[in-house]
Structure formats: C-alpha cells, structure tokens
SEDREN-950765 format. One line per field, with one value per residue (C-alpha): residue in one letter; x, y, z; residue number from 1. Coordinates in steps of 0.001 Angstrom, whole numbers, plus 500000, padded with zeros to 6 digits. Example, Ala and Ser with C-alpha at 12.3 -4.5 7.8 and 13.67 -1.06 7.14 Angstrom:
BEGIN
volo = c(A/S)
u = c(512300/513670)
v = c(495500/498940)
w = c(507800/507140)
semi = c(1/2)
***
This chain:
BEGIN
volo = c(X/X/X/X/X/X/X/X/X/X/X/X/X/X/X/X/X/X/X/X/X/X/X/X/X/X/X/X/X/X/X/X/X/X/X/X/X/X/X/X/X/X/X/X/X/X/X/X/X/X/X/X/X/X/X/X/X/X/X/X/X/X/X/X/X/X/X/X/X/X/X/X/X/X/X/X/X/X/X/X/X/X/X/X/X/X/X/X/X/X/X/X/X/X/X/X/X/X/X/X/X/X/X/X/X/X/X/X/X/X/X/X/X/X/X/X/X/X/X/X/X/X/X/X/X/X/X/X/X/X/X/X/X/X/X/X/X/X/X/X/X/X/X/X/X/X/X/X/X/X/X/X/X/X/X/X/X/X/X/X/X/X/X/X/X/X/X/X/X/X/X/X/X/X/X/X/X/X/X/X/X/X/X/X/X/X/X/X/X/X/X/X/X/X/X/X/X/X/X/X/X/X/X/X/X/X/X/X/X/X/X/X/X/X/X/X/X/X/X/X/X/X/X/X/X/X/X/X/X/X/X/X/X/X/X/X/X/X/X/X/X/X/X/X/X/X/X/X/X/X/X/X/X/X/X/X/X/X/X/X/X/X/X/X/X/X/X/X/X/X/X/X/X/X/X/X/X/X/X/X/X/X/X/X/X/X/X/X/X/X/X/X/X/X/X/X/X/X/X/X/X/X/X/X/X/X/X/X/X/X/X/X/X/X/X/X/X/X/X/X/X/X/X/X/X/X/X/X/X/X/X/X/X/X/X/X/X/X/X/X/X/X/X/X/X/X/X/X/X/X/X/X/X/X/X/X/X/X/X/X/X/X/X/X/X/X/X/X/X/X/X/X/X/X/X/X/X/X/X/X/X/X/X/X/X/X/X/X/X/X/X/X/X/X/X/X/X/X/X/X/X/X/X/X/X/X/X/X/X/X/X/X/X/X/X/X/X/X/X/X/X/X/X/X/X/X/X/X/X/X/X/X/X/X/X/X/X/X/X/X/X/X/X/X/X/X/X/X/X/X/X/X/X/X/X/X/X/X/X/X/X/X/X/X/X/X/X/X/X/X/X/X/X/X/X/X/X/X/X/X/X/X/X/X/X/X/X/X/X/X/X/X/X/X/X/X/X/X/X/X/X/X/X/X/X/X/X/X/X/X/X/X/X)
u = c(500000/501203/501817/499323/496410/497248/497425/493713/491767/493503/491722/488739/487849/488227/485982/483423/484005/483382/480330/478742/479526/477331/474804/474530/474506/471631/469444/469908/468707/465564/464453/466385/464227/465432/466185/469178/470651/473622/474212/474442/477198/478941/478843/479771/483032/483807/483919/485737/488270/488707/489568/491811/493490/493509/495088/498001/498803/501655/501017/499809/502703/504574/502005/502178/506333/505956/503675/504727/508130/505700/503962/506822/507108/503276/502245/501837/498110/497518/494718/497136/499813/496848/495316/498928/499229/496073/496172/499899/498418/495564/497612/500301/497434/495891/499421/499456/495296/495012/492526/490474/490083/488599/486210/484934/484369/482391/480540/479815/478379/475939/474905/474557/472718/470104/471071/470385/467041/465998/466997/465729/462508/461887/463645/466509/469789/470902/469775/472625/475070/477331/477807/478508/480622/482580/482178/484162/486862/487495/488014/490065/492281/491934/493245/496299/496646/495984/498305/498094/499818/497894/494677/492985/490024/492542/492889/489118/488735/491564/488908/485767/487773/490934/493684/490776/491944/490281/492658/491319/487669/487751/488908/486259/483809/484250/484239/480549/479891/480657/478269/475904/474666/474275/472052/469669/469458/468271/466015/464716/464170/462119/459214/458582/457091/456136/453147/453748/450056/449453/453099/451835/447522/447777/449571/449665/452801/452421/451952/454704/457124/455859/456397/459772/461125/459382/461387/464793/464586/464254/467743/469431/468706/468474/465884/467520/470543/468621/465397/464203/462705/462040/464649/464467/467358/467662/470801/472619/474456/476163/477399/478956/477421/475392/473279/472630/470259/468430/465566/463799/461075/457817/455492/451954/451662/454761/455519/458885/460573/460657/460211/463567/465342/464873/466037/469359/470071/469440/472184/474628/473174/473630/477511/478028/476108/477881/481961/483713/482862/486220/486809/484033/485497/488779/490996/489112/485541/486901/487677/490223/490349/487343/486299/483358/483111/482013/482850/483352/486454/485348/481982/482294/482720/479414/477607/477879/476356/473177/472797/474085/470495/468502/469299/470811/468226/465201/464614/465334/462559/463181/462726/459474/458246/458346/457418/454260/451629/452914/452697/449542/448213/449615/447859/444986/443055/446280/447582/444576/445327/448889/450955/454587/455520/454323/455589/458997/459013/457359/460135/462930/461701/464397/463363/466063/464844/465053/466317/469422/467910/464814/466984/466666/469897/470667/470577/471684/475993/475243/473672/476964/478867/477353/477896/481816/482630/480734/483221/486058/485296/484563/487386/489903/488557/487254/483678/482141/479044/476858/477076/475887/472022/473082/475638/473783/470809/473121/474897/471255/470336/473581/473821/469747/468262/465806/466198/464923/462177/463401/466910/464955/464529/468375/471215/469523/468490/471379/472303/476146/477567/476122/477755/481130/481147/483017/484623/481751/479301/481845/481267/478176/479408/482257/480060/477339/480531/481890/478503/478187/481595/480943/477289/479129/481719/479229/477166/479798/480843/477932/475751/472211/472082/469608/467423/467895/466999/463958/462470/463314/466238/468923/471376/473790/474363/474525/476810/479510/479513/479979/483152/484131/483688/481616/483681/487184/485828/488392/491476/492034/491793/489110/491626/492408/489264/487759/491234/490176/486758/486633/490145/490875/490397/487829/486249/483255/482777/480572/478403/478408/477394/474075/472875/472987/471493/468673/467221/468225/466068/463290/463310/463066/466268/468550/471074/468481/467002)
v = c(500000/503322/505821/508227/505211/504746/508565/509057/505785/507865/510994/509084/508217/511772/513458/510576/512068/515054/514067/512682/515660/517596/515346/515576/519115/519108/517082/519553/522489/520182/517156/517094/517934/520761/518505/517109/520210/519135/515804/516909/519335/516932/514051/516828/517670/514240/513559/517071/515971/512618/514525/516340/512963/511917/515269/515381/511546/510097/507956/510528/512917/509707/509473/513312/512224/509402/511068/514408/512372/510390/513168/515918/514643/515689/519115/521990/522210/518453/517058/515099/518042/520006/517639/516596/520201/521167/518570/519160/522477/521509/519100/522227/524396/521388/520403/524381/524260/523040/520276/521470/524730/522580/520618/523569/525186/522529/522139/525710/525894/523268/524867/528989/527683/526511/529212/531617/530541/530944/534277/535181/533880/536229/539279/538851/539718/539273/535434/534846/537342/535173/532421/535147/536579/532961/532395/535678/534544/531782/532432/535399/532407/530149/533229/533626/530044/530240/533819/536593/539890/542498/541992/539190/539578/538344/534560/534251/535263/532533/530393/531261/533364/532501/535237/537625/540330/543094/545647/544247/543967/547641/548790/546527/547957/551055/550821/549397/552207/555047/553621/552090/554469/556968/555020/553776/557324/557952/555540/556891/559820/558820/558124/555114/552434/549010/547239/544973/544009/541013/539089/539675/537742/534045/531744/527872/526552/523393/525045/526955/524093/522450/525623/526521/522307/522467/525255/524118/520778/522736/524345/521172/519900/516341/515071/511263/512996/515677/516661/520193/520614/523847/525455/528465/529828/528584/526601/523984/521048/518077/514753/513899/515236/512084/513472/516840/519089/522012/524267/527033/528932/529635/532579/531935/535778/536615/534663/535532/534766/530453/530926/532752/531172/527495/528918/530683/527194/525098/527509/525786/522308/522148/523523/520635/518034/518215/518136/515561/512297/511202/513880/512190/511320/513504/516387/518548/517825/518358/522093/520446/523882/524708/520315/520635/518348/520535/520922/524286/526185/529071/530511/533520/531317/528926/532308/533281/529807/530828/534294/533310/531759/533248/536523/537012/534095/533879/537794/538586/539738/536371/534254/535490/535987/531818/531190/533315/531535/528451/530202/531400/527930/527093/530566/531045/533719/535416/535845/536241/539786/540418/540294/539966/543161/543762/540719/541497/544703/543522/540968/543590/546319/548507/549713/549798/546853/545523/541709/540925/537483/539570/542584/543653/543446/547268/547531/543401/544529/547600/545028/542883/546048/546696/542869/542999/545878/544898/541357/543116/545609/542140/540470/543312/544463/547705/546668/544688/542227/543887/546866/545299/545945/549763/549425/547433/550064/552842/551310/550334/553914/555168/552583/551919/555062/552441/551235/548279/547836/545198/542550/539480/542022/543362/541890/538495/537600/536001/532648/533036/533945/531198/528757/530701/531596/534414/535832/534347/537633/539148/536261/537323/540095/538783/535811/538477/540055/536489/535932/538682/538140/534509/534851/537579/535296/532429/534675/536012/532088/530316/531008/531396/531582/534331/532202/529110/530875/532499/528975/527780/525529/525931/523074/525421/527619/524751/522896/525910/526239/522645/523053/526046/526057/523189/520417/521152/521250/522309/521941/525506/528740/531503/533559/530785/529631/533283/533641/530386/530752/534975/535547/537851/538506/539150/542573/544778/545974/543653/543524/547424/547755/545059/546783/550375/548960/547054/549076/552316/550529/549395/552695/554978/556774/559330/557346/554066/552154)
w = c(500000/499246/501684/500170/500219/503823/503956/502444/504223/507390/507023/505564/509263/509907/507592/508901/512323/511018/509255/512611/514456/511395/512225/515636/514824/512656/515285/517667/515678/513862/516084/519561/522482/524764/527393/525410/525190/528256/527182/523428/524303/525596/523080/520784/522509/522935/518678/518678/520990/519219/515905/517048/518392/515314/513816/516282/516466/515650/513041/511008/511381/510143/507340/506383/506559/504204/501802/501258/499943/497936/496587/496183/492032/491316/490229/493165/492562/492492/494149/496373/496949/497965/500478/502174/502677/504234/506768/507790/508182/510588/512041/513310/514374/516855/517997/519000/520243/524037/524002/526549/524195/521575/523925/525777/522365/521273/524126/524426/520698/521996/525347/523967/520913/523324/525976/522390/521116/525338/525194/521514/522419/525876/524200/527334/525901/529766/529897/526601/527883/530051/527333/524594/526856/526899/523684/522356/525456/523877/520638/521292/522606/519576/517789/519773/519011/515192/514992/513353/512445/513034/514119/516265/513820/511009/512885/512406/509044/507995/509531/506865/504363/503656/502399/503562/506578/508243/506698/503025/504114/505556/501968/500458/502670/502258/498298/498692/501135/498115/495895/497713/500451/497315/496045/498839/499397/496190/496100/499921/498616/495271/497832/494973/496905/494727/496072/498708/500141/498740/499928/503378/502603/504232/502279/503748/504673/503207/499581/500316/500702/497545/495412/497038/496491/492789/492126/493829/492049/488490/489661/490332/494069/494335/496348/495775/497986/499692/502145/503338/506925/508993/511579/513945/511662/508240/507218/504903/505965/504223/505069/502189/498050/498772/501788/502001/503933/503991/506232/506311/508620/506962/507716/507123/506129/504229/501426/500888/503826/503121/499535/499238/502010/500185/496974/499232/501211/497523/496427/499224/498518/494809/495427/497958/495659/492576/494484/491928/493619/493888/496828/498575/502412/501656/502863/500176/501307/505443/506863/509170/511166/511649/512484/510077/507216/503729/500171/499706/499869/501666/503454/500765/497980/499563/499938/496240/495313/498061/496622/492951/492726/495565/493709/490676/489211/491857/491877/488384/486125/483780/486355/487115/483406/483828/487564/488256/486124/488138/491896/491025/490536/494440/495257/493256/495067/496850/493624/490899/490033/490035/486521/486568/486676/490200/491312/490384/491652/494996/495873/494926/496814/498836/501839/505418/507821/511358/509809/507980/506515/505080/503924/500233/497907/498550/501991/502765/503264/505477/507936/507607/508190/511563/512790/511687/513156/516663/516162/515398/518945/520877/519431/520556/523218/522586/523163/526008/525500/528057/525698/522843/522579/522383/520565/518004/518154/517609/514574/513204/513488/511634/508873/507974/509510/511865/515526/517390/519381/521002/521288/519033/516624/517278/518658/519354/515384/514006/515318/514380/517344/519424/516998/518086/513824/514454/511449/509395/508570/506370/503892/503018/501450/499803/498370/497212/495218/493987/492835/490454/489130/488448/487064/484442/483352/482705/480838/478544/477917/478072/474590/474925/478572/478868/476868/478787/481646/480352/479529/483066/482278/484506/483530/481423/484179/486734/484761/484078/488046/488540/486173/487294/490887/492204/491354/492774/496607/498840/495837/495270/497258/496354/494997/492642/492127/490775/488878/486789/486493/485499/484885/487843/491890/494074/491922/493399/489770/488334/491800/492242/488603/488632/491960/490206/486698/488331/491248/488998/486172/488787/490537/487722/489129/486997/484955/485304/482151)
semi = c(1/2/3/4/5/6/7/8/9/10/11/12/13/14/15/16/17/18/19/20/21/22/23/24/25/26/27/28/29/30/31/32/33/34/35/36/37/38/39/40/41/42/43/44/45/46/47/48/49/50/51/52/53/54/55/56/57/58/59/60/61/62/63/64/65/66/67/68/69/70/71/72/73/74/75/76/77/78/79/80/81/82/83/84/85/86/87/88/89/90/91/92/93/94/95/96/97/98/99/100/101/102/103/104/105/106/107/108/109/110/111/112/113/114/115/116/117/118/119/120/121/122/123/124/125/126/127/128/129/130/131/132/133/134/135/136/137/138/139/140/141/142/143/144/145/146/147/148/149/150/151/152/153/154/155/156/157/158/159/160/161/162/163/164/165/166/167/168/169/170/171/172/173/174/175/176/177/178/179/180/181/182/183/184/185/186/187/188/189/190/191/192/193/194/195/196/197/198/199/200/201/202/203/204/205/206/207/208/209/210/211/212/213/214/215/216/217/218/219/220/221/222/223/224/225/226/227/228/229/230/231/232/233/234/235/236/237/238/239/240/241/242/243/244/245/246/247/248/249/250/251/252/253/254/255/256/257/258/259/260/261/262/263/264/265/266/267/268/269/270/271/272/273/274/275/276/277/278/279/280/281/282/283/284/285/286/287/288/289/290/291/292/293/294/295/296/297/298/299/300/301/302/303/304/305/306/307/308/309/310/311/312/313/314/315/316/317/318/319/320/321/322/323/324/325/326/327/328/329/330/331/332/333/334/335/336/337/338/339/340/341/342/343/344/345/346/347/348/349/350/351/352/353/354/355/356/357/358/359/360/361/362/363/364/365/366/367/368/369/370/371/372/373/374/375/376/377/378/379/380/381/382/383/384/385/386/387/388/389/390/391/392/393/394/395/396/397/398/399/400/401/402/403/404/405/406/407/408/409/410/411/412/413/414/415/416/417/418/419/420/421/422/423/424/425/426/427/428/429/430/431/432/433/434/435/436/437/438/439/440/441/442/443/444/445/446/447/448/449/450/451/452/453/454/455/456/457/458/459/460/461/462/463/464/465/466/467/468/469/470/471/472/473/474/475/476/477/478/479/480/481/482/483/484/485/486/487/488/489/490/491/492/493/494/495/496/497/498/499/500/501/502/503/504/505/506/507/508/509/510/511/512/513)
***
C-alpha cells in the first residue's frame, strides 16, 4: 500500500468524524428535544476531541512524513499536493490548540445555541450574555493560538475566508459604502414604493414548501441525495454530496421569507452536491480547522452559490416571466390579480429593515457592516458584551436610519455567534461580490444563457459552476478559484454595477434604464 492510500483511508475516518459531528449538529437544531441540550454538548466535545486525536497523532505525522516524499514529484496544485498540505496544516494548528480549548468550544456551541434561542425567544439579551461573553473569550484564545499579524480579527477570518483580513475587508467595505449608500438614498428619497400588500395575505405553509422544492429541484437539488425541513434559523448542511440538507422557517403571512430562504440554502446544497465524487470522504471535502466536514472552499465562495440563485436568478425579472403563472396555481386567490411586473418589483423592493435574513439586495451589506465591526470591537477588546444591545441600536440607526424595538429584533436575530462563527458575517458580502463576478463570466461564455433561463432551464448555468467552481471542493483557494473561472480577483465591479442597473432601472432613478 502506498503511503498516500494509507494517507487518504487515514483521514477518511476523519471526515466521517466530522460528518457525525454535522449530524449531531443538525438534530439539535431540527428534532432534539430541549432537554438534550447538556448531554448533546457533551457528546459533541467528545467527537471534537477525538479529531483532534487523530490530527496530532503520531502515526499521522509519520504518514504526512511518508507522503509528502511520495507526493513531492506531482504538480503543486495536484489534488494530492493540495490535500497533504492542508492537513499538515491543521495538524500544526491542533498540535498548538490546548485540548480542553477545543472541547469547551464545542461544548459551548451546543449549550449557547440553546442558551440563544431561550433568550431570543423572551427578548433577554441578559439570559445569553454570560455564554457570549465565553464564547468571544474563547476564541480570542483560539486566535492567539491560530496567529496573526495584526489583528485578532485576522485569525478568524483565515477560519471562513481565507487570504481575507480586516485591513482588506475595511477597503472593500468602504468601496461598497461610496456607491451604495448613494444610492439607497436615492432611492429613499424617490418616495417610489412598489406594492407589497398582497406578499403579506395568508399563504399555507404546506403550499409553500411544495412551490419553494418544485422550484429548487428545476435548479438542480436532488431530492435522491437531499430533504428540506424547517429550523428556527435557516441553514445547509452536508454529510457527504450524497446526503445533504436544507431548512427554512415559513410565515403563514409573508411569502417571501421560506420561499427565498429554500432557493438561498438550495444555492449551498447544489455547490456541495455536485463536488467531483472522487473527493468524497477527503481532505478537500473536510475544513480540518474549523472540524466541520464541507465541500466548499470558503463561506464567501458557499455564499455566492446561496445568493448566485437566491438573487441574481430567483429575483430577476426572467425568472418570474416563467414562475408566476405556476405560483399562482399554488395561490389562486392570493395571487389572481397580480401580473409579473408587480411581482417582480414587489420581491425587489428597497426599503432599510430591522432583519438581515429579510433585507433587500441594497441595503443586505450595510447590515453585515454593523455585525463585523461589533466582532472586530469584541474580538479586541474595545467593546464589552453587556454593551451590545446599544451598541447594536446605535449602529442600526447610523447605517439603515431604523432602531429596534426590542433585542429578538436586534442583537439576538442572528444565530452566528452562538455557533462561536466568528469571522463568518463578512462572507456574506464577499460571496454576494463572487457571485456577480461569476454569474458575468458564465454569461459572457455560456451562449444562449439568457434564453435558457427564460424557459426555466437551469442546467447550462449549473453545469459551468459545477466546472468552474463546484467540482474542485476544497482543491484551490478563492483567489484561485475566481482567477480560473473569470480571469481575475475578488472585483466589486461587476456587483456594484448590477445593483445600480437594476434598482436604477426598477426605481426609475437618473442614469436608470
């Protein structure tokens, strides 16, 4: 046997470590009762513990030994180059990482994510405080552990992002910020308000799931590998391309909310489906650092996949043109009198909100603006927890012009931090950029695609992202991977420039169509 076979059945058993601590994970947030909360924690820090065993043992640093020899004649971007090197790279980080850090971690994620939804659901910021507070401890250790060069905030963003840093989100940011806030203002000030009343009549849950999976199916998510059920906090999780799943909450009086949040977790699902099979149980389906098992390379690169087709396909004017007649048949009487043209502008409408998840495409970064800065205060200790609810009404006030009426509705509506995903929030952003950047280099090498698009076939598009992006899991970096698929870096221009010719357009604004 070759030292890279014994190399890849070893970290086999890891990713399937991995795998059961996703689906221990998923329980909790869809099925466990409350009572398991304690005991969950535990059983979670236990498999945590026993992969990072496995990451510092010594037969695999003789097996990283053996193999890098073995592997030293193949290209640098090989598939097997690529995998020896991320795991000698999680394996130096754990040899660094305390193990208690990485149980108490994992136990904590368990305990404030129940501690979270307590606290959410009596608007008492107080009753979550003390585990947030323990959570942001602890990771400002894991980042001392990890290292980093000028900001603590930098060690987490390796995590989600990597070769992202504060110093190059702040520029980043503040490039959105020159166009953007322009233009929400403009569109403020219009006083243009589409019709909205009929998203908000009762539409049955049940009907709603059946329209959102119809519609997720025609973009590629495979039921054979795949389910949907409902969550406090809609998410994505794999275990393995062959078993995949997705939620979403569902309003009885606002359609949108579960009918674009299956369309933005289908986004994730299809990305983690169609990974080449052959990285199935491998270094390149495994974030070794962060002990969760997933295809994609980055959470930026995952979020351009969500908002790739939540977006720049499920709110577009085409998509529409084809879908309507069909939701109208789920909604008969909700729906009787609206063409497509209010529809379209309905589900696009700007207006600054309380809710990140529900925020329109103009106002969506300013939200993630506001959460990264309050991480990057926590993380280095300019901020304190028990000054968050202010602080978080304060920056709502400044960034979106509206303030809270309450902490469910502010700092307790994101589930993030409970997870200890800190560092996470700015991939929103970035993926929303990726995802313009990629959807503009498919179009200008794809032929036709408008058209396939408009008659509701999605497999071109599907199928340049699966070659482009899907397939390579964890192989290349996000820097590489845009550089192969659109021929440069991470570029605002093609993001800045839809948001100004659509809502311009849809607005009636100076300079619009």
């Amino acid at each position: 046997m070759s030292a890279y076979t014994e190399f890849s059945s070893y970290i086999a058993e890891v990713n399937d470590l991995l795998n059961a601590i996703s689906i221990l994970n998923w329980d909790a947030r869809t099925q466990m009762p409350l009572g398991g909360t304690e005991t969950r924690g535990k059983q979670l820090a236990t498999l945590s513990a026993l992969v990072q065993e496995r990451l510092i043992s010594e037969r695999l640093q003789d097996l990283l030994d053996r193999t890098e020899g073995e592997v030293a004649c193949l290209p640098p971007d090989s598939m097997e180059r690529r995998s020896v090197a991320a795991v000698r790279e999680a394996s130096d980080l754990f040899r660094r990482t305390p193990p208690e850090l990485t149980r108490e971690l994992a136990h904590l994620r368990s305990v404030a994510g129940k501690t979270w939804a307590e606290a959410r659901a009596s608007n008492d910021f107080a009753h979550f405080a003390p585990d947030l507070e323990r959570m942001f401890a602890l990771n400002r250790e894991f980042a001392r552990v990890i290292g980093y060069k000028e900001h603590p905030y930098d060690a987490m963003l390796a995590l989600y992002e990597p070769g992202m840093t504060a110093a190059r989100l702040q520029t980043l940011f503040a490039v959105l910020r020159e166009r953007v806030v322009p233009l929400l203002r403009e569109i403020v000030d219009s006083g243009r308000k589409p019709r909205t009343d009929f998203l908000k009549l009762h539409y049955p849950p049940e009907r709603q799931k059946q329209f959102a999976l119809e519609v997720a199916r025609s973009f590629g998510f495979d039921l054979s590998r795949g389910r949907l059920d409902e969550s406090l906090h809609p998410f994505e999780i794999s275990f393995t391309r062959n078993d995949v799943r997705i939620t979403t909450r569902y309003n009885p009086h606002f359609l949108p909310t579960a009918l674009f949040g299956v369309l933005h977790e289908a986004g994730h699902a299809i990305y983690e489906q169609n990974v080449a099979p052959e990285l199935t149980r491998s270094a390149l389906t495994s974030d070794l650092k962060g002990l969760y098992a997933v295809g994609g390379v980055s959470f930026g690169a995952h979020e351009s996949q969500s908002r790739l087709w939540e977006n720049l396909v499920g709110r577009s004017r085409t998509f529409w043109q084809h879908w309507l007649p069909r939701l109208q048949v789920y909604f008969p009487e909700q729906l009787a009198d609206i063409d497509v043209e209010t529809f379209y502008r309905a589900v696009n409408t700007v207006e600054p909100s309380l809710i990140r998840v529900e925020a329109d495409e103009v106002t969506y970064n300013l939200h993630i603006m506001l959460r990264v800065e309050i991480e990057m205060g926590l993380m280095d200790g300019s901020m304190a927890v028990r000054d968050l609810p202010a602080i978080w009404s304060q920056k709502m006030q400044d960034y979106l012009g509206v303030t809270p009426p309450d902490d469910t509705q502010g700092v307790l509506q994101d589930i993030h931090w409970s997870h200890s995903n800190i560092g996470s929030f700015p991939c929103y952003t970035v993926g929303n950029i990726m995802a313009s950047q990629l959807y503009e280099a498919a179009g200008q090498q794809i032929e036709g695609l408008e058209n396939s698009l408009a008659e509701g076939n999605y497999a071109p598009l599907r199928e340049w992202l699966t070659q482009h992006v899907y397939r390579y899991g964890r192989t290349f970096s996000p820097d590489e991977l845009l550089v192969k698929a659109t021929g440069r870096l991470l570029d605002t221009e093609p993001y800045l420039n839809y948001l100004e010719s659509k809502f311009r357009e849809l607005y009636a604004l100076r300079g619009g169509a």
